[in-house]
Biopython code that builds the backbone (N, CA, C, O; Angstrom):
import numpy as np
from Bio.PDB.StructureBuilder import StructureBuilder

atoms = [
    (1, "UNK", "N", (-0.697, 7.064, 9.141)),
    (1, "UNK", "CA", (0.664, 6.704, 8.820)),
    (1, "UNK", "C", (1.427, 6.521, 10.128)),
    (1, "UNK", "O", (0.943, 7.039, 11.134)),
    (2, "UNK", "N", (2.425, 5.926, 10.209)),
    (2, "UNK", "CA", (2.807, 5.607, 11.345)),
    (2, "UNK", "C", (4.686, 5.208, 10.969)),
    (2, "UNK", "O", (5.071, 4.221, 10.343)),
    (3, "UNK", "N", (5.612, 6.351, 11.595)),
    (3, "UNK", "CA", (6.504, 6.141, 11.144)),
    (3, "UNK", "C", (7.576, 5.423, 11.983)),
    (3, "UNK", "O", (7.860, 5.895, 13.084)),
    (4, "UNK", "N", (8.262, 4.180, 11.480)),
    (4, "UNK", "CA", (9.437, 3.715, 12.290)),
    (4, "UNK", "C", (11.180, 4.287, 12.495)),
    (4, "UNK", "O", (12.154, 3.794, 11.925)),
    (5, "UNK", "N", (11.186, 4.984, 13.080)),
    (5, "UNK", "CA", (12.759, 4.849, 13.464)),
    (5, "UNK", "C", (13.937, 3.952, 13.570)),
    (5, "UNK", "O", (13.774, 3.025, 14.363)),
    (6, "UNK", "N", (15.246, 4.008, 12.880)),
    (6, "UNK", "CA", (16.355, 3.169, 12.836)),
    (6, "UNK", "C", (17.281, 3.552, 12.904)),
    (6, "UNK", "O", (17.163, 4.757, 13.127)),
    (7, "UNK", "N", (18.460, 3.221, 12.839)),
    (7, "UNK", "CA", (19.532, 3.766, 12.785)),
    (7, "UNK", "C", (19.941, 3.752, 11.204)),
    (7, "UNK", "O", (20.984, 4.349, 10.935)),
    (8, "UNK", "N", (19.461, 3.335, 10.476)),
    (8, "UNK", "CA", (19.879, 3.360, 8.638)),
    (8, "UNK", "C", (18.725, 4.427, 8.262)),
    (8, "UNK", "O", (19.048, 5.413, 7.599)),
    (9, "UNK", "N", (17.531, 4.269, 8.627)),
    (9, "UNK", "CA", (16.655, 5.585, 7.887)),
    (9, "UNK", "C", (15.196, 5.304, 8.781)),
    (9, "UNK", "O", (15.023, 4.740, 9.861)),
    (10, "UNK", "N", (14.207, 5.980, 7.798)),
    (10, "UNK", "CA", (12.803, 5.864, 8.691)),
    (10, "UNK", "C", (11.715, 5.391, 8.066)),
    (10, "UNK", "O", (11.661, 5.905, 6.949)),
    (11, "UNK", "N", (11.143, 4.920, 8.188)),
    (11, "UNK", "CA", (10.337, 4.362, 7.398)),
    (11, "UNK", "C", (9.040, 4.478, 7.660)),
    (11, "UNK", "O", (8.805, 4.401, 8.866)),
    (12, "UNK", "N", (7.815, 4.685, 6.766)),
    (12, "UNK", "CA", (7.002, 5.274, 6.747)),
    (12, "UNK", "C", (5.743, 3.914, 6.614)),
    (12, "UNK", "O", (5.581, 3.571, 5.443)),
    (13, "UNK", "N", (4.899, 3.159, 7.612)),
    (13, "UNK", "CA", (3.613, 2.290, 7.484)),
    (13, "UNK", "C", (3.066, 2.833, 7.079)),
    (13, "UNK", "O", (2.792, 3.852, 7.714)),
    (14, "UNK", "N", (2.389, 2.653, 5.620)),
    (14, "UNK", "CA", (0.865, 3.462, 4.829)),
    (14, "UNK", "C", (-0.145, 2.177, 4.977)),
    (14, "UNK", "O", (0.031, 1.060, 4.492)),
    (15, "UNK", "N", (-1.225, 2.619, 5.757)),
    (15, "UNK", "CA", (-1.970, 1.351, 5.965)),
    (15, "UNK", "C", (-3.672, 2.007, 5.373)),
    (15, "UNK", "O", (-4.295, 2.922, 5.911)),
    (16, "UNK", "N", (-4.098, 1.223, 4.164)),
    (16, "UNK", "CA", (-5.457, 1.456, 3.456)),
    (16, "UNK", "C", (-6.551, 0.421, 3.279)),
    (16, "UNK", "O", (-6.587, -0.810, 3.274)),
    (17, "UNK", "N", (-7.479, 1.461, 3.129)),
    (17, "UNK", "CA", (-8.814, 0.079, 2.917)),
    (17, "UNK", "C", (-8.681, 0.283, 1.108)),
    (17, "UNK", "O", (-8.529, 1.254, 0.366)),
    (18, "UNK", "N", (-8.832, -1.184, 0.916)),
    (18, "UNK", "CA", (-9.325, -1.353, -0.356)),
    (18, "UNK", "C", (-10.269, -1.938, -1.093)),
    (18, "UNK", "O", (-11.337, -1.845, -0.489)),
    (19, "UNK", "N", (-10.410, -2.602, -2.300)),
    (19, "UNK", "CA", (-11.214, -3.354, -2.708)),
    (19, "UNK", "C", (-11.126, -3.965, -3.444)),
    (19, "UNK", "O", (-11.839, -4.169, -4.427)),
    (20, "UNK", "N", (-9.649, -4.651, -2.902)),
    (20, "UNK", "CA", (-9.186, -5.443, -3.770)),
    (20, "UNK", "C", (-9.417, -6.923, -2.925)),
    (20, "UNK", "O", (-8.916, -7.110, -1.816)),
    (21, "UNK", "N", (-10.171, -7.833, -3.562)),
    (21, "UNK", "CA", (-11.194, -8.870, -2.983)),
    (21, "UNK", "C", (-10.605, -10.382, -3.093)),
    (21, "UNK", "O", (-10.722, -11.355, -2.347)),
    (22, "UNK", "N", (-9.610, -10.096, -4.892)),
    (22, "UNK", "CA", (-9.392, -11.742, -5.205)),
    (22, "UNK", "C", (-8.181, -11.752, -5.582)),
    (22, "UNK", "O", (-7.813, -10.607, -5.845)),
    (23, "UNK", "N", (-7.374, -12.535, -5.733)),
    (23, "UNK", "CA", (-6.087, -13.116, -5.932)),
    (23, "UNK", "C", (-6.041, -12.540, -7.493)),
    (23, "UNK", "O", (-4.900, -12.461, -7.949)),
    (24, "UNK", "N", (-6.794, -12.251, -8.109)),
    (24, "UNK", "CA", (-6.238, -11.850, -9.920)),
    (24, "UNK", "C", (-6.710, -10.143, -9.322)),
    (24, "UNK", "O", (-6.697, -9.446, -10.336)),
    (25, "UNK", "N", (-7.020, -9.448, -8.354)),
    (25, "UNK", "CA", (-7.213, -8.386, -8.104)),
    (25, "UNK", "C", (-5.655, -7.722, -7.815)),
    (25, "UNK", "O", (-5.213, -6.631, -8.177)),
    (26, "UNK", "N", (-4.951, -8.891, -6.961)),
    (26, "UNK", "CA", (-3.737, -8.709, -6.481)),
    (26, "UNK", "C", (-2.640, -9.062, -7.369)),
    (26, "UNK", "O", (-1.486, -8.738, -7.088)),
    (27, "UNK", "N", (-2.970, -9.789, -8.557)),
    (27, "UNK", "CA", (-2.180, -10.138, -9.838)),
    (27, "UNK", "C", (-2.099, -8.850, -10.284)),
    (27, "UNK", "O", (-0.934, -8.454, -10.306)),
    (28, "UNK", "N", (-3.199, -7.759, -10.780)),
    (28, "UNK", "CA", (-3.511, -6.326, -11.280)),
    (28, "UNK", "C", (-2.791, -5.188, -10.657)),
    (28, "UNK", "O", (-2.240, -4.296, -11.302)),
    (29, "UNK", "N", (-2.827, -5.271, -9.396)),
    (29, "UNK", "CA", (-2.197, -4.612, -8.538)),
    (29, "UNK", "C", (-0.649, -4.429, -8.590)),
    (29, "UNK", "O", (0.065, -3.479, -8.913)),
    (30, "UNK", "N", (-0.406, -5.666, -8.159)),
    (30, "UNK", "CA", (1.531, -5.940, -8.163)),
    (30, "UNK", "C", (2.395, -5.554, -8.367)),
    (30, "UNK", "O", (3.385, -5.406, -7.651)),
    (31, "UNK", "N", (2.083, -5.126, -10.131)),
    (31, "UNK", "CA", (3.022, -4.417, -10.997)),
    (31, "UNK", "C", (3.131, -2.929, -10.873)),
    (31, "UNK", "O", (4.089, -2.289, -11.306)),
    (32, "UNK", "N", (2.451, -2.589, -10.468)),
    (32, "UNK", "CA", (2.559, -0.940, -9.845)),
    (32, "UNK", "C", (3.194, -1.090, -8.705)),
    (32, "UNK", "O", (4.191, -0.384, -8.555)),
    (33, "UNK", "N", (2.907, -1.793, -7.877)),
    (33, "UNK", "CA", (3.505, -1.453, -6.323)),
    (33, "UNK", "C", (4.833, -2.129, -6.641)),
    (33, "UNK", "O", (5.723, -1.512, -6.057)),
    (34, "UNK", "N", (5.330, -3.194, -7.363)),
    (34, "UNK", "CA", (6.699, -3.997, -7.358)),
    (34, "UNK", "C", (7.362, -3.052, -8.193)),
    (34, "UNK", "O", (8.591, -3.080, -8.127)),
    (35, "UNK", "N", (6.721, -2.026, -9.145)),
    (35, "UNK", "CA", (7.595, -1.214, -9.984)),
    (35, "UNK", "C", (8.866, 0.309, -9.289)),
    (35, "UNK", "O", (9.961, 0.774, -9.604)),
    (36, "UNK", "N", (7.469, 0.621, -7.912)),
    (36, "UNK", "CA", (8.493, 1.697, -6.982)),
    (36, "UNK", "C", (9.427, 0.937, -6.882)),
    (36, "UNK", "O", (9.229, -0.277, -6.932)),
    (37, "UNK", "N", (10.647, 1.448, -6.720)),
    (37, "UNK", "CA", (11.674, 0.854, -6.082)),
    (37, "UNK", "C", (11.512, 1.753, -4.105)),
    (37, "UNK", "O", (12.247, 1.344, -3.206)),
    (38, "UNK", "N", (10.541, 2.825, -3.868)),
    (38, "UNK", "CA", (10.935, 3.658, -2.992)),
    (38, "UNK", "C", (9.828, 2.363, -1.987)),
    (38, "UNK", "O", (10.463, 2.226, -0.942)),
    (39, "UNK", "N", (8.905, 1.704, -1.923)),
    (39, "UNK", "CA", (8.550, 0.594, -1.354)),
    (39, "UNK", "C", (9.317, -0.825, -1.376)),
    (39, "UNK", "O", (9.806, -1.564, -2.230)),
    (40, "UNK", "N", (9.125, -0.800, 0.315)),
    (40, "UNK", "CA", (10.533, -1.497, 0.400)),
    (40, "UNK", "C", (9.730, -3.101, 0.586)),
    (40, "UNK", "O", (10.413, -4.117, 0.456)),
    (41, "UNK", "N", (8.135, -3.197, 0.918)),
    (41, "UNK", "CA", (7.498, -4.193, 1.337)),
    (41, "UNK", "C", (6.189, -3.451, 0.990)),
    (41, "UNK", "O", (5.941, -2.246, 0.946)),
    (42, "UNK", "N", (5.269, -4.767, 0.710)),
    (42, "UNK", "CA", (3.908, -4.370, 0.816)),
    (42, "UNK", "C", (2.918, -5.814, 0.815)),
    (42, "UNK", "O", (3.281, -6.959, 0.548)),
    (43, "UNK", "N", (1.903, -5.453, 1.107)),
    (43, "UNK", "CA", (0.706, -6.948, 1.398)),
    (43, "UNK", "C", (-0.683, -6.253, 1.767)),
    (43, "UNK", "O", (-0.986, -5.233, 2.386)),
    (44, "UNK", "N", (-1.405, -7.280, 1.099)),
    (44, "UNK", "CA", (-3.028, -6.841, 1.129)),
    (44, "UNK", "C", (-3.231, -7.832, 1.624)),
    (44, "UNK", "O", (-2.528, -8.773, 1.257)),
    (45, "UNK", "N", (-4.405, -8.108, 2.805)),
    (45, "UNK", "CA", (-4.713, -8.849, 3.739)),
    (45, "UNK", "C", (-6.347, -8.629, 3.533)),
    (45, "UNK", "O", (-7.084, -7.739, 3.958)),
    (46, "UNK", "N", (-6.660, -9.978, 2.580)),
    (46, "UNK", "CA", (-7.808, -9.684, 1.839)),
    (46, "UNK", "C", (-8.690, -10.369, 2.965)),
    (46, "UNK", "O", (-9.753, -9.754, 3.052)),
    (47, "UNK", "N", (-8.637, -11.179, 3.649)),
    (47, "UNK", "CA", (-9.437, -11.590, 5.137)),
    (47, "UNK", "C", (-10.191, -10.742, 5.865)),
    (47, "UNK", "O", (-11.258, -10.887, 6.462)),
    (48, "UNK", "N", (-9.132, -9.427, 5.647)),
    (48, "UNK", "CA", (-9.906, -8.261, 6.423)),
    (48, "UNK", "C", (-11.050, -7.660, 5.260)),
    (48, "UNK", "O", (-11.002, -7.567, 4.033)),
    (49, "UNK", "N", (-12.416, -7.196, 6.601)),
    (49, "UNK", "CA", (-13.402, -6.884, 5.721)),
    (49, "UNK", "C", (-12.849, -5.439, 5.287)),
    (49, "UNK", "O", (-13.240, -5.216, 4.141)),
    (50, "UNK", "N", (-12.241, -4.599, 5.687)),
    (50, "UNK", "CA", (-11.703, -3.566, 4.398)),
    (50, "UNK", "C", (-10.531, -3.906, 3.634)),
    (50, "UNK", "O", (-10.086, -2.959, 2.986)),
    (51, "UNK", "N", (-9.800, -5.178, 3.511)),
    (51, "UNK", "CA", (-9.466, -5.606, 2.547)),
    (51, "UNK", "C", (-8.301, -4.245, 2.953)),
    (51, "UNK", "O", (-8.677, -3.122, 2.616)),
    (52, "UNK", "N", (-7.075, -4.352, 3.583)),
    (52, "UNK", "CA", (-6.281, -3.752, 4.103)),
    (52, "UNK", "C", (-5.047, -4.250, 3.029)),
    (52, "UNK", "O", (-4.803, -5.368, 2.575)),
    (53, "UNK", "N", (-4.242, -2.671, 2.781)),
    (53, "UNK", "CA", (-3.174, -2.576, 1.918)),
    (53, "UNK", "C", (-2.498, -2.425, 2.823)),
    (53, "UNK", "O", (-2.979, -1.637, 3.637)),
    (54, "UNK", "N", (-1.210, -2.978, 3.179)),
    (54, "UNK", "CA", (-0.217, -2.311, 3.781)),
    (54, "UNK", "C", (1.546, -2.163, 3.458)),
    (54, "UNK", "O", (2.323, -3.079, 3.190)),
    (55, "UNK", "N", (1.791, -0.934, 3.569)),
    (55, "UNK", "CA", (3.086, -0.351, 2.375)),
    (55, "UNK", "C", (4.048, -0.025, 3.648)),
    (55, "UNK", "O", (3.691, 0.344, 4.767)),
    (56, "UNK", "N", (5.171, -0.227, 3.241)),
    (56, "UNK", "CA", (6.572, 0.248, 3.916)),
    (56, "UNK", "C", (7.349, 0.853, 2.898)),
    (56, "UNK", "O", (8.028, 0.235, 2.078)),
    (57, "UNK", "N", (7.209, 2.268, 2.991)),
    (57, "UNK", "CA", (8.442, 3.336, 2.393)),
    (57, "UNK", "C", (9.156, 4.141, 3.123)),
    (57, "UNK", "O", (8.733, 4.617, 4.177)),
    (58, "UNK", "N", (10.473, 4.412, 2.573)),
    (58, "UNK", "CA", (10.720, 5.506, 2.651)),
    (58, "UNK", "C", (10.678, 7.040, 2.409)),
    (58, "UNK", "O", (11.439, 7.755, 3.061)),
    (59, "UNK", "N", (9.927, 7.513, 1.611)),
    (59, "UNK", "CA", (9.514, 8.063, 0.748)),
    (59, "UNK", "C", (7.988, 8.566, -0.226)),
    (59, "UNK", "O", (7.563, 9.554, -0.825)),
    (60, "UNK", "N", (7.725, 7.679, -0.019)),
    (60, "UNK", "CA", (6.345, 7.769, -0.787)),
    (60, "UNK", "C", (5.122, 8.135, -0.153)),
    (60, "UNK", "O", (5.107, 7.379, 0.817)),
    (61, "UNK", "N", (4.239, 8.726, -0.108)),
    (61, "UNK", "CA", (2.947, 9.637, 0.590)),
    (61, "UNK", "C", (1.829, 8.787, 0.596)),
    (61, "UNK", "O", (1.850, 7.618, 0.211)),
    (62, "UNK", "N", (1.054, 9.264, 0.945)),
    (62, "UNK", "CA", (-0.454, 8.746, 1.032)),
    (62, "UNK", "C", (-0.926, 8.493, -0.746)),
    (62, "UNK", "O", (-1.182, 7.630, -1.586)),
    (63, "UNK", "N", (-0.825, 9.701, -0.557)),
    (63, "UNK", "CA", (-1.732, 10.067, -2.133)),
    (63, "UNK", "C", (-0.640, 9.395, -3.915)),
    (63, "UNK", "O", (-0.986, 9.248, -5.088)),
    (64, "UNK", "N", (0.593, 9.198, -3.217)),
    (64, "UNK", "CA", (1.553, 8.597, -4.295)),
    (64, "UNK", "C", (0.953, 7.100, -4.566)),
    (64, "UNK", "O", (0.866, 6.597, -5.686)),
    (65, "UNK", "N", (0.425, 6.273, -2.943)),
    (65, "UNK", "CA", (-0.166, 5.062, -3.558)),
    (65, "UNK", "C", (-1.943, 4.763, -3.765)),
    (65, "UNK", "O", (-2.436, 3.711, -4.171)),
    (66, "UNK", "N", (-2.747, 6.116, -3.324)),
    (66, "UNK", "CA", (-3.520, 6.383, -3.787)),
    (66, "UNK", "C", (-3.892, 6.091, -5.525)),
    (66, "UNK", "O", (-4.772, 5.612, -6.242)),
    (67, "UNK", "N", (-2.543, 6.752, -5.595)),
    (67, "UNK", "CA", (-2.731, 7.452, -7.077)),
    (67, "UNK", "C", (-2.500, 5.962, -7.716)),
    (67, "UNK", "O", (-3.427, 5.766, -8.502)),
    (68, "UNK", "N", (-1.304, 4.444, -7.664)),
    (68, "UNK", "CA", (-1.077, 3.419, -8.152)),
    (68, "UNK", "C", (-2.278, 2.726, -7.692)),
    (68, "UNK", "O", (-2.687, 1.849, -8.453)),
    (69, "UNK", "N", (-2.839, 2.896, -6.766)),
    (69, "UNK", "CA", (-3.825, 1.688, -6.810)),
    (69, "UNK", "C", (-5.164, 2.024, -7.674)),
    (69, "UNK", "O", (-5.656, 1.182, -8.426)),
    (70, "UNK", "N", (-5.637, 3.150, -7.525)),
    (70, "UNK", "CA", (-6.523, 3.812, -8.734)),
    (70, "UNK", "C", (-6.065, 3.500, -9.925)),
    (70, "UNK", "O", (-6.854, 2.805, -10.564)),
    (71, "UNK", "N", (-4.901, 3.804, -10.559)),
    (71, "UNK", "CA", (-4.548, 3.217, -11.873)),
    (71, "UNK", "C", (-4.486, 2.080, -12.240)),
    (71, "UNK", "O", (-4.541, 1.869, -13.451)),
    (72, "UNK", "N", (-4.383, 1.240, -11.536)),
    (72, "UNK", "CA", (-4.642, -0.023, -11.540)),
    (72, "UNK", "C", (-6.167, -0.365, -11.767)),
    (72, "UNK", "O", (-6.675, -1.293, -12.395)),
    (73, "UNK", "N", (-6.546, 0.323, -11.300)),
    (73, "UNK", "CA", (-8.496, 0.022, -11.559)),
    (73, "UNK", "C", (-9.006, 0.120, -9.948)),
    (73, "UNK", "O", (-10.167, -0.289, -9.967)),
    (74, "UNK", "N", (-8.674, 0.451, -8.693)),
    (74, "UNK", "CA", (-9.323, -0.047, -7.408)),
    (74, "UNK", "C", (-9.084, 1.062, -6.871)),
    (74, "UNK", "O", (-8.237, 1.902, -7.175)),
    (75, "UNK", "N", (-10.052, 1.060, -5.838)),
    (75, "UNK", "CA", (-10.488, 1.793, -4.849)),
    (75, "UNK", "C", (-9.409, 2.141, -3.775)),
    (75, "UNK", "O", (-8.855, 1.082, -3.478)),
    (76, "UNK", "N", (-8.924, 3.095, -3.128)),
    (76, "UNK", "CA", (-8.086, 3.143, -1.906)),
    (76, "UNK", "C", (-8.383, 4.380, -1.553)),
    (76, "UNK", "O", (-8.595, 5.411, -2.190)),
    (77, "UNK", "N", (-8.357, 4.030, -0.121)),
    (77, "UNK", "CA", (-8.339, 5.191, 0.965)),
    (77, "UNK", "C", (-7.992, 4.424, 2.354)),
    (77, "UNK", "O", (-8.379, 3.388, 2.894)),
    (78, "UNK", "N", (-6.750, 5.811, 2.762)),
    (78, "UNK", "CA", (-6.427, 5.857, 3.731)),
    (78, "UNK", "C", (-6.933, 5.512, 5.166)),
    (78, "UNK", "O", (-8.074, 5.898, 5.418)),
    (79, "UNK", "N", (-6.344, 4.927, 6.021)),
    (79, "UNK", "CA", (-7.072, 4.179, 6.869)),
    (79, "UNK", "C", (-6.509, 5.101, 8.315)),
    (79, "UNK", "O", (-5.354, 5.467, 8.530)),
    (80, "UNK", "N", (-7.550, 5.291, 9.058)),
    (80, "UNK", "CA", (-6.932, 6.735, 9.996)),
    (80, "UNK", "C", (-6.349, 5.561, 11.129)),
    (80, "UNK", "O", (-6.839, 4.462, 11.389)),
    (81, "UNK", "N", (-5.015, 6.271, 11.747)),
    (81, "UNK", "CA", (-4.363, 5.449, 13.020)),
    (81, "UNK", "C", (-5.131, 4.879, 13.643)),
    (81, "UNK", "O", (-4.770, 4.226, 14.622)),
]
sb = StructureBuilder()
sb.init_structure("model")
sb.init_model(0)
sb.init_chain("A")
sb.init_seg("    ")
for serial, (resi, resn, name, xyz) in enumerate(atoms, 1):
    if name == "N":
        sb.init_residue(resn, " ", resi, " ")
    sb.init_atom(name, np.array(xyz, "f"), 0.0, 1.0, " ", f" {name:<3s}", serial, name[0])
structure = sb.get_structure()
């Protein structure tokens, strides 16, 4: 995790490997991550061979988007600095 400093608040980079591979993977996905309101941005960068999630919150933990991308049906884990 890797956190940014501002003068309005701080914000928290959650950056994961996933396995999410295809464009209807990321259709599945969406609605969980567009439903936080506490994610302020997010993008999967399926080019990369771990298929990299990457989240901007204020708020939200490792294991909070752990837990949405599993429900969704897919794989995630944390990607070390």
């Amino acid at each position: 995790m890797i956190t940014v400093l501002n003068r309005e608040s701080t914000i928290n980079i959650l950056v994961f490997k996933t396995d999410i591979r295809f464009s209807n993977d990321v259709t599945k996905v969406a609605p969980a991550l567009n439903s936080q309101p506490a994610i302020r941005r997010w993008n999967i960068d399926r080019s990369d061979i771990d298929k990299v999630l990457r989240i901007e919150s204020d708020s939200l933990q490792v294991q909070d988007i752990i837990g949405l991308v599993q429900q969704a049906g897919y794989h995630c884990e944390e990607l070390p600095d």
